[in-house]
C-alpha positions in Angstrom: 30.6 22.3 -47.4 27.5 21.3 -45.3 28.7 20.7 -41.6 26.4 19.3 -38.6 27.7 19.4 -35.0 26.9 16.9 -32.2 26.9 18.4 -29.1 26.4 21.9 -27.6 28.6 22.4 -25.0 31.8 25.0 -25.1 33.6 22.9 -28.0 30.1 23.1 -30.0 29.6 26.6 -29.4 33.1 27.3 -30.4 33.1 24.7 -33.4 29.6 27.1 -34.6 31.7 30.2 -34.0 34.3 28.8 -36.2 32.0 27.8 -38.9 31.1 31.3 -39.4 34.8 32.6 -40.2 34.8 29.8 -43.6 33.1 30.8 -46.0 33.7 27.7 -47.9 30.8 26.3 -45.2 27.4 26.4 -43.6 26.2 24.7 -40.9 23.0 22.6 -41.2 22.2 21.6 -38.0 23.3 20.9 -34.4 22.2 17.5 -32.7 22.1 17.2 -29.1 21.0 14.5 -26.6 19.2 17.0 -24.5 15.5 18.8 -25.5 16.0 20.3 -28.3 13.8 22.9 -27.5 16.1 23.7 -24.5 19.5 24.5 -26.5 19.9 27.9 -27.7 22.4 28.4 -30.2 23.8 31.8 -31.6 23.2 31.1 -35.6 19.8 32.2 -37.0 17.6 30.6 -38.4 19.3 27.0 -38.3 17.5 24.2 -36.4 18.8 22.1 -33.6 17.2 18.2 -33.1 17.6 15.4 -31.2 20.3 13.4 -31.7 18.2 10.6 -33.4 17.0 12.3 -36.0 20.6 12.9 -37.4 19.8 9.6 -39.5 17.3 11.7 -42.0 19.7 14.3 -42.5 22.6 11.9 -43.9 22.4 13.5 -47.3 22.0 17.1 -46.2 25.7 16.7 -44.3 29.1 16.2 -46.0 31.0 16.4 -42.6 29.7 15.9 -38.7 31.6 17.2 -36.4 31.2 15.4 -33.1 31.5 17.6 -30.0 31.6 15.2 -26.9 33.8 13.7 -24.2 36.5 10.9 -24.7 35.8 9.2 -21.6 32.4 7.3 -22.0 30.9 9.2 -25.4 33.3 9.3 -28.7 34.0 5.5 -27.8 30.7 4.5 -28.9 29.6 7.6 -31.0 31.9 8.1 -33.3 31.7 4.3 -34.8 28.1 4.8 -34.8 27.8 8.0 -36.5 30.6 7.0 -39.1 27.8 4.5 -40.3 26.1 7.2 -41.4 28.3 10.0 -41.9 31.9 11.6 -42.8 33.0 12.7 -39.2 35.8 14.4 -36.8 35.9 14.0 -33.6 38.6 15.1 -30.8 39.4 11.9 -28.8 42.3 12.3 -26.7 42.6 9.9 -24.5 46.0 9.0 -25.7 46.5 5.6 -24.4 43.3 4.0 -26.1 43.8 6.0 -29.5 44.6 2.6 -31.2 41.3 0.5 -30.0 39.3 3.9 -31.1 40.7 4.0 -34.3 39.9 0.3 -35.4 36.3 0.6 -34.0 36.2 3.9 -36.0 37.8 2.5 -38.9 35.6 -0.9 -39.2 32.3 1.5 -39.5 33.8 3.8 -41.8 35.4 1.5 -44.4 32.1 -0.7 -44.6 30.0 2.2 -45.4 32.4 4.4 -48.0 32.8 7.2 -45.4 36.0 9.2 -43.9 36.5 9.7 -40.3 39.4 11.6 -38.7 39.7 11.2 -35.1 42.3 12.6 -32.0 42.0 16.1 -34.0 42.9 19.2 -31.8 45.6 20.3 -30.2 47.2 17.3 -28.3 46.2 15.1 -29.5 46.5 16.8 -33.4 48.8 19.8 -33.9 51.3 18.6 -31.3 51.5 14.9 -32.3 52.5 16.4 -35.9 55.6 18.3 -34.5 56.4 15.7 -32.4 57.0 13.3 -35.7 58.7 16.2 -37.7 61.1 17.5 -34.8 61.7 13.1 -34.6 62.1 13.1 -38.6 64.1 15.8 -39.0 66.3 15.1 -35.8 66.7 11.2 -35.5 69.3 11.7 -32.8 67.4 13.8 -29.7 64.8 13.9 -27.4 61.2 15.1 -27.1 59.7 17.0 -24.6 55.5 18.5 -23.9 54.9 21.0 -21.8 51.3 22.0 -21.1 50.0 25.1 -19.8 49.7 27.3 -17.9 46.1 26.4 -18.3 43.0 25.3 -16.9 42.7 21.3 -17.6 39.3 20.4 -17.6 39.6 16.6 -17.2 41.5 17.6 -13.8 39.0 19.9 -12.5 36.4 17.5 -12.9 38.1 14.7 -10.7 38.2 17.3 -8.1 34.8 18.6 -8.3 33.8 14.6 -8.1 35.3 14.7 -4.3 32.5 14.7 -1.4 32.0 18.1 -0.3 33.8 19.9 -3.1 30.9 22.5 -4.9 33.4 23.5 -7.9 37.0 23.8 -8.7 39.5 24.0 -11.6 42.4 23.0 -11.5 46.2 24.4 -13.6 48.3 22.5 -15.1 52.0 25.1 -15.1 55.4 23.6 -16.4 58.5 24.3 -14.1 60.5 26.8 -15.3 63.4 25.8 -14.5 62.8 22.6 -16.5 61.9 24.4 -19.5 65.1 26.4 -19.5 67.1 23.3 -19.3 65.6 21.6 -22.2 66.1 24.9 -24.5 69.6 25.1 -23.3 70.1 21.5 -25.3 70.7 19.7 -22.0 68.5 16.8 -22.8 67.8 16.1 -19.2 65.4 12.9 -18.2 62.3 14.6 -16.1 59.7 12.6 -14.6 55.8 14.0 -14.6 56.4 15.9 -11.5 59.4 17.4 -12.4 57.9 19.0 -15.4 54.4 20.2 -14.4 52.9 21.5 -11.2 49.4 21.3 -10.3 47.0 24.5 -9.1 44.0 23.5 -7.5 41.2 26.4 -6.7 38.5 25.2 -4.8 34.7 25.6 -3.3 33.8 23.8 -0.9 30.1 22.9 1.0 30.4 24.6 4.6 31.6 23.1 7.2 33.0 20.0 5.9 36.7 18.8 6.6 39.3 21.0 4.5 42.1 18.7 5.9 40.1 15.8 3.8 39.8 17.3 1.2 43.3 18.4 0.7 44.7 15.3 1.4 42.3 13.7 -1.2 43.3 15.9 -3.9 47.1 15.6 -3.7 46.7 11.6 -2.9 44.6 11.5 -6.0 46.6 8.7 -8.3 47.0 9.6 -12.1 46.2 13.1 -11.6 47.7 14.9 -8.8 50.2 12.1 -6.6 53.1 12.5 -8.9 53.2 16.2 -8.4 53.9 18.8 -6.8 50.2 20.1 -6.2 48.9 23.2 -4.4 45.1 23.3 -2.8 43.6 26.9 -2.5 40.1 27.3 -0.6 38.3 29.9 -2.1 34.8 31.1 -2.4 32.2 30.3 -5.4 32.1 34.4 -6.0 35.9 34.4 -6.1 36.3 31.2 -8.4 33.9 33.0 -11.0 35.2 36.4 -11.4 39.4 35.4 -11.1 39.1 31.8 -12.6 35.7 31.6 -15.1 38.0 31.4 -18.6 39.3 28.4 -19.8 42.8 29.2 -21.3 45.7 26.5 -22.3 48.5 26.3 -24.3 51.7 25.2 -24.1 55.1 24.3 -26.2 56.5 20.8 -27.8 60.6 21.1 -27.9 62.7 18.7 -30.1 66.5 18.9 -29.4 68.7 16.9 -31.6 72.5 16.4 -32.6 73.8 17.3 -36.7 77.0 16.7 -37.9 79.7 13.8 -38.3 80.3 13.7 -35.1 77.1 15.0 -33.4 79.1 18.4 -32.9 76.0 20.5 -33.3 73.0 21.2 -31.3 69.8 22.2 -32.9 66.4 22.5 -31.2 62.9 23.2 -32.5 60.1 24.7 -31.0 56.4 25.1 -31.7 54.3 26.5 -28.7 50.4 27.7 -27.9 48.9 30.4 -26.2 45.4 30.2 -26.1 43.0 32.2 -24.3 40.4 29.4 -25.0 41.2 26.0 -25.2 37.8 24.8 -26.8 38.1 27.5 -29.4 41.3 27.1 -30.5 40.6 23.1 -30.4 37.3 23.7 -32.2 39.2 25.8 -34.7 41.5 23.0 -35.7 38.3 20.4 -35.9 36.6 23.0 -38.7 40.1 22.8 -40.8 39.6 19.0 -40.5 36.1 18.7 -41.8 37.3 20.7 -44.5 40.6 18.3 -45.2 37.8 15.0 -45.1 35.7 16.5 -47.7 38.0 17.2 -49.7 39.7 13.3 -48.8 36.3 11.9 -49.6 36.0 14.2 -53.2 38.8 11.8 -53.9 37.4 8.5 -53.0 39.3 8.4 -49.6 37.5 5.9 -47.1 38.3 5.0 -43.6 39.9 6.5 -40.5 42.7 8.5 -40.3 44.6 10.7 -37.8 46.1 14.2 -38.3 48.9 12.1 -39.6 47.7 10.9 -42.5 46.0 14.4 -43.9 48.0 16.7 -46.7 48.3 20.1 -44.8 47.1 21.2 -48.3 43.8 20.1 -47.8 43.3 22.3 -44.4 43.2 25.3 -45.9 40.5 27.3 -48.4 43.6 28.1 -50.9 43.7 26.0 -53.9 47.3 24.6 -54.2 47.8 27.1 -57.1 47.3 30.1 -54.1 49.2 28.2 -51.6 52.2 27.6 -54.1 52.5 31.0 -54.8 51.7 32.5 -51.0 52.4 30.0 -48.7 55.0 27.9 -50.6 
């Protein structure tokens, strides 16, 4: 399989580093926005061009993976790359998934291609449990946990604060929550009373901590609704303790079995990664290979990690996986 990436930044880099463990693929190129000439990538002897030339290459690539952000890029470039390409992208802004999807869909359908989008982690792996733990235990409840981990998304609203130099910011489920759900207590939590919010942060001298603070913690739809801590440190301190970018965390299904609901069962799957964008680049490289292998068989359109055969992730054919995996 011939793979092109579109974007350099960590997810690129760790979507390249992926590419190297299949040898079912090679990469072909990597496309960026920024001068080519500027982007050093770790693979020899593979180019990288500017994003507009991607267009002469559209029979060179079976599957481009798109490496950008979900607020203001995927929305428009993954409908406009799925003109001209087979694609995955990682689009996780959960609450616009449906819009992204028909835009996504409309370009792919009219020009015989295959797009999967929302693949990673959450969205992706977790959104698969979540619909197994609900179809194997109609009677229950569902509870995410993230972290601990360094959320990006967070870290950049603070760093978008007057005054603040860098930051990140950790996203670390209450215990004592956790242990409630996998005691089968099923109890209703709110935001706040499932997550807590670390905030590490540099700051330009001499301006007004007190501000600062008080923005963070006041911030609405990221840090109001919880409990959230604001730690003042220095730029030498943030990059030798806080410089890696680790998530993970754990999707919990609790349910009732028996005639009379006599039985509790629960079902775990949980995440430790030491590096979010590798792990989530990871998953985006078993996708390419599921939508070439969707496209082999005339497959067009958009799809989720819903709609794949967890056959087609991996480099077995199904004769190894029903004997090994089976």
């Amino acid at each position: 399989m011939k793979i092109g990436i579109v974007g350099y930044g960590n997810l690129g880099r760790g979507v390249e580093c992926a590419i190297k463990q299949n040898a079912d693929m090679e990469l072909v190129g990597v496309f960026t926005r920024r001068n080519p000439e500027d982007v050093k990538i770790l693979s020899e002897g593979i180019s990288v061009y500017n994003l507009s030339d991607a267009i002469n290459m559209k029979d060179k690539i079976d599957v481009m993976i798109i490496c950008a952000g979900s607020a203001t890029d995927l929305p428009t470039m993954t409908p406009e790359l799925a003109k001209n390409f087979s694609v995955i992208d990682s689009f996780d802004n959960h609450t616009n998934i449906p819009q992204h999807f028909d835009k996504v869909n409309q370009a792919a359908v009219e020009n015989d291609h295959i797009a999967i989008i929302s693949v990673g982690w959450d969205p992706g792996l977790f959104s698969l449990n979540r619909v197994l733990g609900n179809a194997v235990l109609p009677n229950g409840n569902d509870y995410t946990f993230w972290g601990r981990g360094v959320s990006q998304g967070h870290s950049n609203a603070i760093r978008r604060i007057e005054g603040v130099v860098d930051a990140r910011q950790y996203t670390i489920p209450i215990e004592k929550a956790l242990e409630k759900v996998r005691n089968c207590e099923n109890p209703v939590l709110t935001a706040g009373e499932k997550h807590k919010r670390e905030c590490y942060v540099v700051v330009e001298e001499g301006v007004d901590l007190n501000r600062i603070e008080s923005e963070i913690v006041n911030m609405p739809a990221y840090f109001s609704d919880y409990d959230t801590s604001v730690h003042f440190i220095s730029q030498e301190d943030l990059d030798m303790e806080h410089s890696g970018i680790s998530h993970g965390g754990n999707v919990i299904r609790t349910g009732k079995t028996g005639w009379q609901e006599e039985n509790s069962s629960i079902v775990e799957y949980s995440l430790k990664l030491d590096s979010n964008p590798e792990f989530t680049s990871s998953v985006l490289v078993a996708y390419a290979r599921a939508a070439y292998r969707m496209r082999m068989r005339g497959i067009t359109g958009c799809k989720t990690i819903l709609d794949v055969p967890v056959g087609d992730l991996s480099p077995m054919s199904p004769e190894e996986l029903l004997a090994k995996m089976l």
